[in-house]
N, CA, C and O atoms as CSV, one atom per row, in Angstrom:
chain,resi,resn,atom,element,x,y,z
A,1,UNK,N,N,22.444,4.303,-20.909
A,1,UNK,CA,C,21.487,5.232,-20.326
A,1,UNK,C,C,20.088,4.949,-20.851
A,1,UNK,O,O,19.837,4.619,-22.010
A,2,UNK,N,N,19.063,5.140,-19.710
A,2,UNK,CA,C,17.807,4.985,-20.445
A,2,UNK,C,C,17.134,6.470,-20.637
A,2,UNK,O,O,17.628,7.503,-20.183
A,3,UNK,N,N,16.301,6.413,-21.154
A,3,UNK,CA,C,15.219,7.941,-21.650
A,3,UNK,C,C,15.042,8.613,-20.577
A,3,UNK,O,O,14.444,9.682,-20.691
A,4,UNK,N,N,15.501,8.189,-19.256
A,4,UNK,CA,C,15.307,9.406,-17.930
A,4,UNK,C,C,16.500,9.359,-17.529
A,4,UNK,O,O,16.729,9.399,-16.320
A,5,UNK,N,N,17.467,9.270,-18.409
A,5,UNK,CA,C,19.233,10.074,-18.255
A,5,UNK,C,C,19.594,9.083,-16.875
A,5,UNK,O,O,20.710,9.459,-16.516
A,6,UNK,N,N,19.202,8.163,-16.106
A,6,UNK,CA,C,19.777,7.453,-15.821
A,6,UNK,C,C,20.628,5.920,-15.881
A,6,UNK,O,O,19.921,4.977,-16.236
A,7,UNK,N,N,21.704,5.686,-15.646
A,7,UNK,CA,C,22.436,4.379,-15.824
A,7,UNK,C,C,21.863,3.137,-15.045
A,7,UNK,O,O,21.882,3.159,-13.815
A,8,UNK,N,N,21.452,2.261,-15.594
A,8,UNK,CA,C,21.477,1.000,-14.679
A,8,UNK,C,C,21.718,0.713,-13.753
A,8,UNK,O,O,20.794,0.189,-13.130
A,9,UNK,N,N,22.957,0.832,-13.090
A,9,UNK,CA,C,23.129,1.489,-11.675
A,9,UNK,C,C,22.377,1.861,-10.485
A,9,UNK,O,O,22.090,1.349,-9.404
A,10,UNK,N,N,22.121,3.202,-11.247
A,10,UNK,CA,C,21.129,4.252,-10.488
A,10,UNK,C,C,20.096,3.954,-10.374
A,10,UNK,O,O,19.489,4.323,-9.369
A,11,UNK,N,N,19.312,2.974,-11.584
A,11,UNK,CA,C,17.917,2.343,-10.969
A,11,UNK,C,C,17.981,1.528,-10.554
A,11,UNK,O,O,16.853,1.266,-10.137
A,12,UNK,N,N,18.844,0.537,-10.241
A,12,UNK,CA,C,18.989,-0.530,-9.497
A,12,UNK,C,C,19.010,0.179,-7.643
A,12,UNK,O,O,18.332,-0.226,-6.700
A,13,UNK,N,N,20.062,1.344,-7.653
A,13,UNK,CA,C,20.267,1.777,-6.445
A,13,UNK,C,C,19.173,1.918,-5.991
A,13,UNK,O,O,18.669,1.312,-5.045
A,14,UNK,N,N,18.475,3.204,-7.013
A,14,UNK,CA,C,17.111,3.395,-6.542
A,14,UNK,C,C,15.711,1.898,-5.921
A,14,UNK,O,O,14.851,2.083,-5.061
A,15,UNK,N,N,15.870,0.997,-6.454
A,15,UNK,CA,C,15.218,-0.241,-6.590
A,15,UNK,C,C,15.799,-0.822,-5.199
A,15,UNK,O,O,14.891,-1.343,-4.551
A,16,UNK,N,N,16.687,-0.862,-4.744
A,16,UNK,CA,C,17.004,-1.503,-3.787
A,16,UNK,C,C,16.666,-0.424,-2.370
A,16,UNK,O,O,16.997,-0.848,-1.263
A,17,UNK,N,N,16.253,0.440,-2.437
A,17,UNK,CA,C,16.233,1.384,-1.658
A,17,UNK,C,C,14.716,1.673,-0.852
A,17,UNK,O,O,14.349,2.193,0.202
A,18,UNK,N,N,13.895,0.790,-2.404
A,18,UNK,CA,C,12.373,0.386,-1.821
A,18,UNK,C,C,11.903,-0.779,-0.579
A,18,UNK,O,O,12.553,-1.820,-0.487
A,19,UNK,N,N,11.102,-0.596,0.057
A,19,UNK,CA,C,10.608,-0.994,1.365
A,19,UNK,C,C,11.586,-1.088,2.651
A,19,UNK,O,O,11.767,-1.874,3.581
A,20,UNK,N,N,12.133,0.180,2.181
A,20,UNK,CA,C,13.623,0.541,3.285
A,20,UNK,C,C,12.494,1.691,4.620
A,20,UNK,O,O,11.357,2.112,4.409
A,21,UNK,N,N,13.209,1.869,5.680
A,21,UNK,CA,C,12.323,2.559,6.315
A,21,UNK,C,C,12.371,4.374,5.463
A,21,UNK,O,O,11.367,5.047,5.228
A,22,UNK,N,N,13.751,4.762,5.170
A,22,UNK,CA,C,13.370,5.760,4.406
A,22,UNK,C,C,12.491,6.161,3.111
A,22,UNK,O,O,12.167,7.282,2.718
A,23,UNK,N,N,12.191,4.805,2.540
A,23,UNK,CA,C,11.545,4.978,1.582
A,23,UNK,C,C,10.158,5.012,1.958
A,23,UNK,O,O,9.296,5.472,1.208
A,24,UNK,N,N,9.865,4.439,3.338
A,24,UNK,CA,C,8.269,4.640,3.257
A,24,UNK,C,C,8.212,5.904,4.262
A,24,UNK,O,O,7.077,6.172,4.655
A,25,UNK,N,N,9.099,6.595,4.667
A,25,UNK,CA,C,8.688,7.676,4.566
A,25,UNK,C,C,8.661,8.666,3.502
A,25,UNK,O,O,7.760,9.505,3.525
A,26,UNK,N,N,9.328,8.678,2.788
A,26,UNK,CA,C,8.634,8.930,1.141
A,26,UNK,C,C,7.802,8.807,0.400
A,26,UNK,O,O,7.366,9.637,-0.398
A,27,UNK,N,N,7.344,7.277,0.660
A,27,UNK,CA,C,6.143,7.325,0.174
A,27,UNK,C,C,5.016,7.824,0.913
A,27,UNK,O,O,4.081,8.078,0.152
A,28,UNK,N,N,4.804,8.021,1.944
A,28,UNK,CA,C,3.897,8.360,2.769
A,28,UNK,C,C,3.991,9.497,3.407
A,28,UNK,O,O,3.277,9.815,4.358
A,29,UNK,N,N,5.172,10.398,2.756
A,29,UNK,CA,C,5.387,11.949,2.836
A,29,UNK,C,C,5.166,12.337,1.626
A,29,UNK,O,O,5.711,13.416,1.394
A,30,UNK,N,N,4.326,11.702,0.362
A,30,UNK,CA,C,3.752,12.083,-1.184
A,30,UNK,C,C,4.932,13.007,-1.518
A,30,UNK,O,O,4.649,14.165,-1.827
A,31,UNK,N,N,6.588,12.530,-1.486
A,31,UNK,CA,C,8.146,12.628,-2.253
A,31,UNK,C,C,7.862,11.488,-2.983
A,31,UNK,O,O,9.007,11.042,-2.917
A,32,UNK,N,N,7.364,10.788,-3.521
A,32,UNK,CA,C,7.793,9.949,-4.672
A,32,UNK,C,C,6.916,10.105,-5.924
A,32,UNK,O,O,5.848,10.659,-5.662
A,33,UNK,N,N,7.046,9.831,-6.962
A,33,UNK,CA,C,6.041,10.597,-8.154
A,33,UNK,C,C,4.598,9.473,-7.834
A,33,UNK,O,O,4.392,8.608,-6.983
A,34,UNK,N,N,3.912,9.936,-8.820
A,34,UNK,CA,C,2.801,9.552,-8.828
A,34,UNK,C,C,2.796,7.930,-9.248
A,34,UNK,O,O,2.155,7.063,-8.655
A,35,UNK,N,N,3.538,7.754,-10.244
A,35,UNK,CA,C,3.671,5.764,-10.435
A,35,UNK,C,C,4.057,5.323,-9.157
A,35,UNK,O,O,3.094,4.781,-8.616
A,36,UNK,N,N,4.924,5.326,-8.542
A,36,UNK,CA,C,5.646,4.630,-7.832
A,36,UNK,C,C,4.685,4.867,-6.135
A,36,UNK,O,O,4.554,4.026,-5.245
A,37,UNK,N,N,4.265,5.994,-6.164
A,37,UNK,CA,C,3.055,6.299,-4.830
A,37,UNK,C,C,2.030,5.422,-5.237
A,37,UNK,O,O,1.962,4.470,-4.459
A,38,UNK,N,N,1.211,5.368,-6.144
A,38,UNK,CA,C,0.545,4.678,-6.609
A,38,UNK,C,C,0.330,3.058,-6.852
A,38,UNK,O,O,-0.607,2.373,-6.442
A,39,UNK,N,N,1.509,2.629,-7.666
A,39,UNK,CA,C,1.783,1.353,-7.823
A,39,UNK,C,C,2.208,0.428,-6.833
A,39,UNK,O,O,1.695,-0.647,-6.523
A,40,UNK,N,N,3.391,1.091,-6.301
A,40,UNK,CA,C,4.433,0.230,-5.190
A,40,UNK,C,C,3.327,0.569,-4.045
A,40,UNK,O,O,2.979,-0.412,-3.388
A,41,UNK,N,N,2.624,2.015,-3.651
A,41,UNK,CA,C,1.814,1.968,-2.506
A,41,UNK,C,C,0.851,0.731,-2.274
A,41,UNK,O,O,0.698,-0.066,-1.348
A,42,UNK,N,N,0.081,0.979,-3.920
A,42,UNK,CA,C,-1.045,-0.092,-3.496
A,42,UNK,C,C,-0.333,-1.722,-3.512
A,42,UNK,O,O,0.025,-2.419,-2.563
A,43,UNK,N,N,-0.305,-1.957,-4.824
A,43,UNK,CA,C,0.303,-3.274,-4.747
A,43,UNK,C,C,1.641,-3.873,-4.294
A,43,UNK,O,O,1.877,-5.058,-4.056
A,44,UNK,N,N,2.458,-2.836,-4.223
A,44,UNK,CA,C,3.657,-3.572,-4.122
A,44,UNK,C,C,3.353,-3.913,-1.987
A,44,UNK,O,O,3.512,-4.918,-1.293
A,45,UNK,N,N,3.010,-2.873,-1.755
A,45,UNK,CA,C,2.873,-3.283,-0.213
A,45,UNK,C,C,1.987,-4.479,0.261
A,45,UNK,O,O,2.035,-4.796,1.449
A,46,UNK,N,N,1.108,-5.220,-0.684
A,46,UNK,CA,C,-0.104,-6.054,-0.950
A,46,UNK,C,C,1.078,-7.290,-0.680
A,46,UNK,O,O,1.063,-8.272,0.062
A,47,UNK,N,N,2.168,-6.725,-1.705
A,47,UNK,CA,C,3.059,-8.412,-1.662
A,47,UNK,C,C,3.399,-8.663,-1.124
A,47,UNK,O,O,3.942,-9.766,-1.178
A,48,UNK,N,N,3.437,-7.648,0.299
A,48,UNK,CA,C,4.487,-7.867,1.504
A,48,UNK,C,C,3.390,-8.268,2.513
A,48,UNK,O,O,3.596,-9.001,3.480
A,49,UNK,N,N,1.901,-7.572,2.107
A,49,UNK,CA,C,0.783,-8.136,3.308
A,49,UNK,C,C,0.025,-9.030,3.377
A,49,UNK,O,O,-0.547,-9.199,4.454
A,50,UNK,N,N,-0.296,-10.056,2.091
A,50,UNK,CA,C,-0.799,-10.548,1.851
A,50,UNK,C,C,-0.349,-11.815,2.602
A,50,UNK,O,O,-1.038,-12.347,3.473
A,51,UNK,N,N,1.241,-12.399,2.073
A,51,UNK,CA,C,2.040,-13.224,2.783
A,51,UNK,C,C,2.117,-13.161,4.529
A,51,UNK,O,O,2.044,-14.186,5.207
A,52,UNK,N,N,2.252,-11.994,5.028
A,52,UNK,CA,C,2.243,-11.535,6.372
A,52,UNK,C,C,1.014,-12.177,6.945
A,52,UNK,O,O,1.109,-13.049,7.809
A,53,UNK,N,N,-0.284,-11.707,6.418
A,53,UNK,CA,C,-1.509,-11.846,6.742
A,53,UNK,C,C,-1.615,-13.284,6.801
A,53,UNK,O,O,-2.185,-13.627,7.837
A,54,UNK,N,N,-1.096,-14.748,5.685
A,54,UNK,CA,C,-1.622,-16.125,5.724
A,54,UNK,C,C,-0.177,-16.431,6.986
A,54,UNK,O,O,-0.439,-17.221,7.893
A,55,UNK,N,N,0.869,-15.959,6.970
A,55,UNK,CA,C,1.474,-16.404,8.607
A,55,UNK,C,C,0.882,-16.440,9.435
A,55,UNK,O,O,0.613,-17.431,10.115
A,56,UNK,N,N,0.383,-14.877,9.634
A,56,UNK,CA,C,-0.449,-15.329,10.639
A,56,UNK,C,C,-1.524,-16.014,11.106
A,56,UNK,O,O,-1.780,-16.374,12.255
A,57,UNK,N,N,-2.053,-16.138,10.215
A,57,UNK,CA,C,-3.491,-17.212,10.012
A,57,UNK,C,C,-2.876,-18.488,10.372
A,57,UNK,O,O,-3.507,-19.179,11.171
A,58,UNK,N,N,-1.630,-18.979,9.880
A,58,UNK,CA,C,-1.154,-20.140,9.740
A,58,UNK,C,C,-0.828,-20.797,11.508
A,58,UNK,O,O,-0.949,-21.912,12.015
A,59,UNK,N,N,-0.365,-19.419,12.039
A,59,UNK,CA,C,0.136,-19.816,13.133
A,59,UNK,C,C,-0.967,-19.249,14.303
A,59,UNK,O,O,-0.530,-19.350,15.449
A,60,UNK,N,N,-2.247,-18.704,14.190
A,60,UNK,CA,C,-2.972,-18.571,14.544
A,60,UNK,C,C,-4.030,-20.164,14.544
A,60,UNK,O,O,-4.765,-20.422,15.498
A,61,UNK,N,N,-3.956,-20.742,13.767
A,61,UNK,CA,C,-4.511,-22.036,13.014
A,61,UNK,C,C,-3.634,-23.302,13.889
A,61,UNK,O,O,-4.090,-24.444,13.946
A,62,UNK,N,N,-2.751,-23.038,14.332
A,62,UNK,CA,C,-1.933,-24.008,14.517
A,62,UNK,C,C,-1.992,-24.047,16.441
A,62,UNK,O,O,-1.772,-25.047,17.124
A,63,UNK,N,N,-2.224,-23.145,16.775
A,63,UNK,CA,C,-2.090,-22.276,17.958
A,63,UNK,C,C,-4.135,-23.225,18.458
A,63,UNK,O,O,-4.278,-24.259,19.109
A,64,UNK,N,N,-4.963,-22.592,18.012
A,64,UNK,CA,C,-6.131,-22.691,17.854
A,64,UNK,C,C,-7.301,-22.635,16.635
A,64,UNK,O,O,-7.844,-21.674,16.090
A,65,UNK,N,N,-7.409,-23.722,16.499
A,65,UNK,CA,C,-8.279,-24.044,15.368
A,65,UNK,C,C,-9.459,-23.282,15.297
A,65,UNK,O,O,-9.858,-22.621,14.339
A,66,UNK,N,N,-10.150,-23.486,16.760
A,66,UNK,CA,C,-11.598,-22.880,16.303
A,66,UNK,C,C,-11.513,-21.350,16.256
A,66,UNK,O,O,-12.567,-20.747,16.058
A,67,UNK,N,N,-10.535,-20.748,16.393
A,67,UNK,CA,C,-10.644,-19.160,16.958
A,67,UNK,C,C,-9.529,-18.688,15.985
A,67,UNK,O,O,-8.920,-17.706,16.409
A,68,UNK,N,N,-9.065,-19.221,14.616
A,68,UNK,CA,C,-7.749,-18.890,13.767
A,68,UNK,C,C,-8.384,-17.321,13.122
A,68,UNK,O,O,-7.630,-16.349,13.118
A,69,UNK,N,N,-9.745,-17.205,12.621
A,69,UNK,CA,C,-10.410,-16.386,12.101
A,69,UNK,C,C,-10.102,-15.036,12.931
A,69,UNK,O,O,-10.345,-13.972,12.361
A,70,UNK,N,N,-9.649,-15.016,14.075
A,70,UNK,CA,C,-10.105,-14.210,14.955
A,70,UNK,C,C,-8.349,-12.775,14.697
A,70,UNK,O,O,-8.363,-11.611,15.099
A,71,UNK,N,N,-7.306,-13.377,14.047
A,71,UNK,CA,C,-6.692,-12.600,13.239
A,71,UNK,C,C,-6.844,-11.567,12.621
A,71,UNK,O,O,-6.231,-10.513,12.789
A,72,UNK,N,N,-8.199,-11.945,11.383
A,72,UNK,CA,C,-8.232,-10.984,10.531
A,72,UNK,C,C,-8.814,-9.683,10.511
A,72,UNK,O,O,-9.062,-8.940,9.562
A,73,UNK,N,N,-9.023,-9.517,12.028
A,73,UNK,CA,C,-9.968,-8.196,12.608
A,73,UNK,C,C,-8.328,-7.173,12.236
A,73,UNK,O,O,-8.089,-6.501,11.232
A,74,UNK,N,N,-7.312,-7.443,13.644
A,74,UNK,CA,C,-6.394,-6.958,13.713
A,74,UNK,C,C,-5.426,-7.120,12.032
A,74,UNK,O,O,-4.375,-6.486,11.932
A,75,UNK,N,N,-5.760,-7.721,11.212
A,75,UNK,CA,C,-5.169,-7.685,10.204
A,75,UNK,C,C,-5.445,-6.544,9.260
A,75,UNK,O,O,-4.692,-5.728,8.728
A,76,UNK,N,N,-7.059,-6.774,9.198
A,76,UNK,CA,C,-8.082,-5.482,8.596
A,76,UNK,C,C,-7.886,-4.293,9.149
A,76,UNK,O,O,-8.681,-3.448,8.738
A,77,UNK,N,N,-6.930,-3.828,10.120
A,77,UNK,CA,C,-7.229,-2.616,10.718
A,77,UNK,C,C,-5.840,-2.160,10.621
A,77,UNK,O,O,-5.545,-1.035,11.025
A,78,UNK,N,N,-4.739,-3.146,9.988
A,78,UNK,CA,C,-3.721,-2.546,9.421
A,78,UNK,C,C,-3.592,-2.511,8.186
A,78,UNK,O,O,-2.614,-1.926,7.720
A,79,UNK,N,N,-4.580,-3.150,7.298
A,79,UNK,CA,C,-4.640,-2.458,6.295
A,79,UNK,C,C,-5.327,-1.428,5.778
A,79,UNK,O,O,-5.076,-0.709,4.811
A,80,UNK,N,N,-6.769,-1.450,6.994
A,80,UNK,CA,C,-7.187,0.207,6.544
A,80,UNK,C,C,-6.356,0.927,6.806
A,80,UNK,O,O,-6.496,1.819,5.970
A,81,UNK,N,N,-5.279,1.262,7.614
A,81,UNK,CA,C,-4.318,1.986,7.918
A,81,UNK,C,C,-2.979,2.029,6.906
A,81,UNK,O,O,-2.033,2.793,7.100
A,82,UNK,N,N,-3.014,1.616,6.423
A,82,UNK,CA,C,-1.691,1.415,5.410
A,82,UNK,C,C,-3.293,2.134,4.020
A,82,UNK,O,O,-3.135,3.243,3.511
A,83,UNK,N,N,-4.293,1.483,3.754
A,83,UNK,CA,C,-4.931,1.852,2.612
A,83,UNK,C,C,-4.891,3.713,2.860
A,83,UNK,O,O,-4.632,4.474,1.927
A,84,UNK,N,N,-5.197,4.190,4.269
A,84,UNK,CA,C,-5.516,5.593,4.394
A,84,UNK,C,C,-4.230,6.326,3.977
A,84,UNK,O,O,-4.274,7.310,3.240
A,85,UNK,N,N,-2.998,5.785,4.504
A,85,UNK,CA,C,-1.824,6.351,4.192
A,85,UNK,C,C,-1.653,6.576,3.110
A,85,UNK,O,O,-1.479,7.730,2.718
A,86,UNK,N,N,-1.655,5.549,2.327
A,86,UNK,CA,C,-1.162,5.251,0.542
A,86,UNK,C,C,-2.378,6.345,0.051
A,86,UNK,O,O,-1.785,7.103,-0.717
A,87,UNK,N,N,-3.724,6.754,0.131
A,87,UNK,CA,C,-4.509,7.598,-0.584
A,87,UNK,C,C,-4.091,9.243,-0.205
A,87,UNK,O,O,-4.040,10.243,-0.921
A,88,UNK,N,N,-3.785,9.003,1.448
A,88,UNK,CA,C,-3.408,10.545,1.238
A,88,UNK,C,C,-1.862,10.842,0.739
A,88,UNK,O,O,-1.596,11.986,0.371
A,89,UNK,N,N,-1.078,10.059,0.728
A,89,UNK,CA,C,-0.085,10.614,-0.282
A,89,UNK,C,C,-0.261,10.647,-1.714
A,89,UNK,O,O,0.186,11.619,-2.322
A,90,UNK,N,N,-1.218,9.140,-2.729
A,90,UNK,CA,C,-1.686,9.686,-3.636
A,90,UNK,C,C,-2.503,11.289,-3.913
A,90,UNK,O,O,-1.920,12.090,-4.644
A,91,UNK,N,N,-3.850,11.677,-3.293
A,91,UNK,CA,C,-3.933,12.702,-3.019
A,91,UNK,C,C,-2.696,13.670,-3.020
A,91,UNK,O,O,-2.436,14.179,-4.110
A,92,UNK,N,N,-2.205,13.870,-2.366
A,92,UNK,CA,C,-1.308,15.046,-2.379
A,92,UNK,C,C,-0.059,14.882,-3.254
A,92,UNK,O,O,0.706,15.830,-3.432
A,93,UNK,N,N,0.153,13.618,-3.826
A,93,UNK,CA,C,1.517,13.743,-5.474
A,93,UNK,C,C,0.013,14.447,-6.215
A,93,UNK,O,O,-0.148,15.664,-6.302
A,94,UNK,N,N,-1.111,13.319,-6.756
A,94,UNK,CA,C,-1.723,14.092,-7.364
A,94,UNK,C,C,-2.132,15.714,-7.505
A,94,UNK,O,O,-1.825,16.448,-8.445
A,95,UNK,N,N,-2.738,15.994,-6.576
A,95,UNK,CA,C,-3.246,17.450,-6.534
A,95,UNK,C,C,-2.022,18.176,-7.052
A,95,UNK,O,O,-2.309,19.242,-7.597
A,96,UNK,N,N,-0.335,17.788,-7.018
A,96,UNK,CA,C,0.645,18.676,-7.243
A,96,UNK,C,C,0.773,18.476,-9.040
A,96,UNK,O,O,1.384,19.272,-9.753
A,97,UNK,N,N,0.079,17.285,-9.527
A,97,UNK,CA,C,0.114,17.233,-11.189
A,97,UNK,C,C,-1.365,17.135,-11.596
A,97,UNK,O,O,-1.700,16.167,-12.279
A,98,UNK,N,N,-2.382,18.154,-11.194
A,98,UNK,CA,C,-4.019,18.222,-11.641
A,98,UNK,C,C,-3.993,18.687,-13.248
A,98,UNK,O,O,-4.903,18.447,-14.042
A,99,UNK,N,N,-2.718,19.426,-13.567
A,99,UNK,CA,C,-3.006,19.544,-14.794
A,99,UNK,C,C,-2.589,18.288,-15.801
A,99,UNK,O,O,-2.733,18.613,-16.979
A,100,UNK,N,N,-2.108,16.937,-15.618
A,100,UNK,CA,C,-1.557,16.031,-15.986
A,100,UNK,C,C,-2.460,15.483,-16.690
A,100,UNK,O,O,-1.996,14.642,-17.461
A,101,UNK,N,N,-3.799,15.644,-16.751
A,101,UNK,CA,C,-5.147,15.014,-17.588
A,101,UNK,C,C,-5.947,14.190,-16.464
A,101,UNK,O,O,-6.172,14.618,-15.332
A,102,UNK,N,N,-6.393,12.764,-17.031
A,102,UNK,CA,C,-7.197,12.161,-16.296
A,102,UNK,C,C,-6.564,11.096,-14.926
A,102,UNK,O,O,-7.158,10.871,-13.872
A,103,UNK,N,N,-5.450,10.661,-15.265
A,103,UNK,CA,C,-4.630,9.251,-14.786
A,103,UNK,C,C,-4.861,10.387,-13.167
A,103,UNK,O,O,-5.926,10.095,-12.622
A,104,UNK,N,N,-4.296,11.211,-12.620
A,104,UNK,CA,C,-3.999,11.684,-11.623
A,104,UNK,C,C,-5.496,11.374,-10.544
A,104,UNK,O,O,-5.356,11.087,-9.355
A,105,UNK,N,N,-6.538,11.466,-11.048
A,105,UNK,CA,C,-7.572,11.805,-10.568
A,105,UNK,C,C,-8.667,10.018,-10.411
A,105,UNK,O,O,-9.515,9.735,-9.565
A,106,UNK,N,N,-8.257,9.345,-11.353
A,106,UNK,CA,C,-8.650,7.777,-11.350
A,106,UNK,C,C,-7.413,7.916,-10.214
A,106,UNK,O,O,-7.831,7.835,-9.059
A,107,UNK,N,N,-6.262,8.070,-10.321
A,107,UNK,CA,C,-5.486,7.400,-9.039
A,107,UNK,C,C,-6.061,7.375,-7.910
A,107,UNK,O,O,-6.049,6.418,-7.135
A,108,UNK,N,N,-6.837,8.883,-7.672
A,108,UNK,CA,C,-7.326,9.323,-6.318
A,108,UNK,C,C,-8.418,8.619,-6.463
A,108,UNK,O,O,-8.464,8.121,-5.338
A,109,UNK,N,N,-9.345,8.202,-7.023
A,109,UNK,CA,C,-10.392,7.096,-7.293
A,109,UNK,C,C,-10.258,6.151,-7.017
A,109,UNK,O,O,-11.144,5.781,-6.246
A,110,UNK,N,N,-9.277,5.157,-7.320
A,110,UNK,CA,C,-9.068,3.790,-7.012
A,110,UNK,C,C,-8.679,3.771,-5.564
A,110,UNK,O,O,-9.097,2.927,-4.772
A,111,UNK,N,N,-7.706,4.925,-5.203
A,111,UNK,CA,C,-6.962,4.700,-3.680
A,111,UNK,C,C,-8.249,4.928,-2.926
A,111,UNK,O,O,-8.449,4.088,-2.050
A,112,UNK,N,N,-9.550,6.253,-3.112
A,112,UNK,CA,C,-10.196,6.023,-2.130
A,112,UNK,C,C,-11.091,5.152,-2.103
A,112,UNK,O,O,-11.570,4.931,-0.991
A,113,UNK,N,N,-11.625,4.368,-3.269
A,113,UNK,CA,C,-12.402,2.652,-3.090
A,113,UNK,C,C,-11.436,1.928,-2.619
A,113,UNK,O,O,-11.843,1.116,-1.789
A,114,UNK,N,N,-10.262,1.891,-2.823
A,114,UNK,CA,C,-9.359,0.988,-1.380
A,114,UNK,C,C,-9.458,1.402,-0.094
A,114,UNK,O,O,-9.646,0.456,0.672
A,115,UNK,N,N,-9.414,2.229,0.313
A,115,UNK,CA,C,-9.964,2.729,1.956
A,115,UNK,C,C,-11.416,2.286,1.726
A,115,UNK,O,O,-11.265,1.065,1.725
A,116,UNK,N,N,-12.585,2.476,1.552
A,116,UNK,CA,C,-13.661,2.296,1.851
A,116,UNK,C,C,-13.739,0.730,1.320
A,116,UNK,O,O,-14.742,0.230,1.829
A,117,UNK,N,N,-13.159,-0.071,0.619
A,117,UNK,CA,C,-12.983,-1.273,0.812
A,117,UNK,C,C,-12.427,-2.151,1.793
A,117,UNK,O,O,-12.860,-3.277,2.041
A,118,UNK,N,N,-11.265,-1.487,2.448
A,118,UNK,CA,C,-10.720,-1.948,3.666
A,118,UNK,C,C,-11.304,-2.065,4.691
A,118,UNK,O,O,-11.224,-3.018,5.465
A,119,UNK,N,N,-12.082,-0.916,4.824
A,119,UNK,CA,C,-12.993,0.283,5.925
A,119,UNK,C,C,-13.936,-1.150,5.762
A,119,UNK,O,O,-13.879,-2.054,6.596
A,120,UNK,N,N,-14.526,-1.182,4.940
A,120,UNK,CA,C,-15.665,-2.660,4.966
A,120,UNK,C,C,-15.607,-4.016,5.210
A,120,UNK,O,O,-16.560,-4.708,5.567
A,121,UNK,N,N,-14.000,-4.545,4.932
A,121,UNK,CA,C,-13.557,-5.677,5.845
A,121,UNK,C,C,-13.351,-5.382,6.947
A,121,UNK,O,O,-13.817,-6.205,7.735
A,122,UNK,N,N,-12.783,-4.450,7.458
A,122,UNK,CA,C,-12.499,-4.335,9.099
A,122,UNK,C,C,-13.605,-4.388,9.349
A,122,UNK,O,O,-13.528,-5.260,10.215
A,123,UNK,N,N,-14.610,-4.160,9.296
A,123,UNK,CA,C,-16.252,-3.981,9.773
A,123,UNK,C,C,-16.672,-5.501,9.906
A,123,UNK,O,O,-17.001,-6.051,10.957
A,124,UNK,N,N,-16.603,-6.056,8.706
A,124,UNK,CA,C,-16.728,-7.620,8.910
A,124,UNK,C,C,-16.029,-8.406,9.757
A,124,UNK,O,O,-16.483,-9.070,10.689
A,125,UNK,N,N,-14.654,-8.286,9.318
A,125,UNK,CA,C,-13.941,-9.271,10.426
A,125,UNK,C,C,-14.120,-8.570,11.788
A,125,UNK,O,O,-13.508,-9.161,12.677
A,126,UNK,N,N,-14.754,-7.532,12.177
A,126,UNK,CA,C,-14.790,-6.918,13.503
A,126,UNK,C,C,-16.356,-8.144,14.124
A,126,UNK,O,O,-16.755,-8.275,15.281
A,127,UNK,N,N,-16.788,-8.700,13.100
A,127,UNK,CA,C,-17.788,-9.574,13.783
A,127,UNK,C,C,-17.200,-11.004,14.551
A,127,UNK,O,O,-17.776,-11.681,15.402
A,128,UNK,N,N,-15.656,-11.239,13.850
A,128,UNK,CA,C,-15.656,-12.681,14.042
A,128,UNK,C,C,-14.997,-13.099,15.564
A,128,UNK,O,O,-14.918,-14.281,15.898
């Protein structure tokens, strides 16, 4: 057993249960605590878009050379959309632990400079 009374097992179950369709409605119904809304929202979904995003480039590239750029509009506009999601469920785990100190409130900080960072590539690649 580890220090949160669960068996190996159970976090494995739990672990395998991530980027399942029920789990992102969990995460994006702010049911999962604040690490895992936070962490797995921002980055762990990064690992799944990042790769997604150079496919398509790849086969956008392969398709047409001079116009491969022309991807990352529609790319940028699913990740402002995935960035808006992931802040308002941060937002709302947070606001439910405001008395938790500072971490709750940098969360809501970082998630909303990720939307208004996203918000600013879609703007760019909306030129190309």
């Amino acid at each position: 057993m580890n220090n949160s009374g669960q068996s190996r097992d159970e976090i494995w179950q739990q672990r395998n249960e991530i980027f399942r369709p029920q789990w992102f409605a969990c995460l994006f119904g702010a049911k999962l605590g604040l690490g895992d809304t936070f962490w797995i929202g921002h980055f762990g979904l990064q690992l799944m878009m990042v790769p997604f995003g150079l496919v398509l480039y790849v086969i956008a590239y392969v398709v047409n050379q001079d116009r491969a750029e022309a991807v990352f509009y529609p790319f940028s506009i699913l990740q402002l959309i995935l960035s808006i999601a992931v802040f308002q469920a941060v937002v709302r785990v947070a606001w439910r632990m405001r008395q938790a100190g500072k971490w709750p409130w940098l969360a809501i900080l970082f998630s909303g400079l990720n939307v208004v960072t996203a918000a600013y590539y879609m703007s760019v690649f909306s030129t190309i």
